[in-house]
C-alpha angles and dihedrals in degrees: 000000000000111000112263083226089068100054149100111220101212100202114218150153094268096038150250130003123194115213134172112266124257090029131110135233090239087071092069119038129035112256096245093052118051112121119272088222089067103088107160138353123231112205117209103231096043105045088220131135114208125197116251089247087071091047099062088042123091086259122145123227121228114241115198127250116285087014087141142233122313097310097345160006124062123255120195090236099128090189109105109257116221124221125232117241111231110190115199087233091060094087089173110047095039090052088103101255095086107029110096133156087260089245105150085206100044099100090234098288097139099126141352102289099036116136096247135149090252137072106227079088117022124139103275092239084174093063090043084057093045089050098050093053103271107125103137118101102153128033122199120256116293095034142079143202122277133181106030134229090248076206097048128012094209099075123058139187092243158320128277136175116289115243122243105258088243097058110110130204117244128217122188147301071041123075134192130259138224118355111337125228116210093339087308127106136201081243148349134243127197125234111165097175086056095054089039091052102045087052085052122002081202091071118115134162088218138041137213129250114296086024146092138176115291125223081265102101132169106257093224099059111008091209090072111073138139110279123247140195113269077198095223118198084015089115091165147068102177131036109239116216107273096038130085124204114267111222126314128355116247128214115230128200090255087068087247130122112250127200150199111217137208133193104259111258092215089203108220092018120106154223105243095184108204089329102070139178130333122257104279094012116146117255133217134180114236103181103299086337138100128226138186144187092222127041120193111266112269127243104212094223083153126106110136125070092195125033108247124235117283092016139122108217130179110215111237106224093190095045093028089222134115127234127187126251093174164346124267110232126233081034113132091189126104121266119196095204090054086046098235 
């Protein structure tokens, strides 16, 4: 029987109705259909009668000094504690896990559920693990749990064989022989290029022609790595005025683009020899050398293709002959330029 302390006499037409204390009407029945007859409620320690309007609010009702904690118990607080309204529609709140008596000192122990210190109403961690399959608490001899309640350890998904005392786990590079037994075998066996590979399948312990290992390295055994270019014949890592990449970059094992370099041809541009360009012409760098798109006109000093005897010739780069500027001297044979 409830005790008739803890109680809200709802006073109707048809009589009395006992209800747990600190809760309102409202809890218990939906707002649209609480009973017409029922015109006020009259609370125990009060002495108040409320209108059935207050009832269906979100009102609290007033509990008396040293009324006690949740559904029980006294406290010295001598200030008034206030009851939580709990309407049938408010699925949520009302599941069991929120709904508490609003005591700031009751330790949350509101309802079953509640989060409190003790354990009348603690969360059932044992039916979470039941209802998400782990209903296993015990395994026959010769088996062990496997797969944990991850609320509760002492459940478990299911049982599986037990292994032999003597099995090992094994942790890479190293890898387990034979048929393994709840992730454990009876030994272990080493196979670096296995681990390595399975990091990066790139990992290898030798490179091919024009390579060599990069600063990249399996951590489990440094002399495996991915591979890089050494760049060979890529002299360069950046192109000078007067040159033009040849073919394709390289990547060197620095990071950095590597190249192969040619003079630039400086197409329509030319060669001016000694003569050079004419006052105004265009230039272009070919290599260390300049080009431009105009020479200086040549004179054509030139008329010998080979410097006679007992002269003295210039050589005529425009025209490639030779002219004379002179006779040797001491010289008895004849010389065309001195006219004998």
């Amino acid at each position: 029987m409830m005790n008739s302390n803890k109680a809200l006499l709802l006073i109707s037409a048809s009589g009395l109705l006992l209800m747990p204390c600190g809760i309102s009407l409202a809890a218990y029945f939906p707002r649209s259909s609480l009973p017409d007859a029922i015109t006020s409620v009259y609370t125990h320690f009060t002495h108040t009668s409320h209108p059935k309007e207050t009832l269906l609010s979100s009102a609290f009702y007033p509990l008396p000094e040293n009324s006690g904690r949740g559904w029980g118990g006294f406290h010295n607080t001598p200030l008034p504690q206030l009851a939580a309204t709990c309407f049938v529609t408010d699925t949520s709140a009302c599941s069991g896990n929120e709904f508490s008596g609003n005591n700031a000192d009751d330790d949350g122990h509101g309802a079953p559920g509640g989060p409190g210190n003790g354990d009348d109403y603690d969360l059932d961690n044992a039916e979470r693990c039941r209802q998400e399959g782990y209903n296993q608490t015990s395994c026959p001899e010769g088996q062990e749990g496997s797969n944990f309640c991850p609320y509760d350890s002492t459940y478990f998904e299911k049982c599986v064989s037990s292994c032999p005392s003597n099995y090992v786990t094994c942790e890479l590079p190293y890898y387990g022989v034979g048929e393994a037994c709840n992730g454990k075998y009876a030994s272990c066996e080493k196979d670096t290029e296995r681990a390595c590979q399975e990091l990066n399948p790139d990992y290898v312990d030798e490179c091919g022609t024009g390579q060599q290992l990069s600063d990249d390295r399996c951590s489990y055994d440094n002399t495996y790595g991915t591979c890089c270019n050494t760049c060979a014949g890529y002299d360069n890592t950046t192109i000078p005025e007067g040159y033009i990449q040849d073919g394709e970059s390289c990547t060197g094992c620095d990071g950095q683009e590597h190249y192969k370099i040619k003079p630039n041809p400086c197409d329509g541009y030319m060669d001016c020899g000694s003569m050079g360009g004419e006052a105004g012409a265009k230039t272009c760098l070919s290599g260390t050398t300049t080009m431009y798109d105009n020479c200086k006109v040549c004179p054509n000093l030139g008329e010998y293709t080979i410097c006679p005897n007992c002269t003295i010739c210039q050589y005529e780069e425009c025209s490639g002959l030779w002219y004379a500027t002179g006779c040797a001297t001491n010289c008895t044979d004849y010389c065309d330029f001195c006219g004998g």
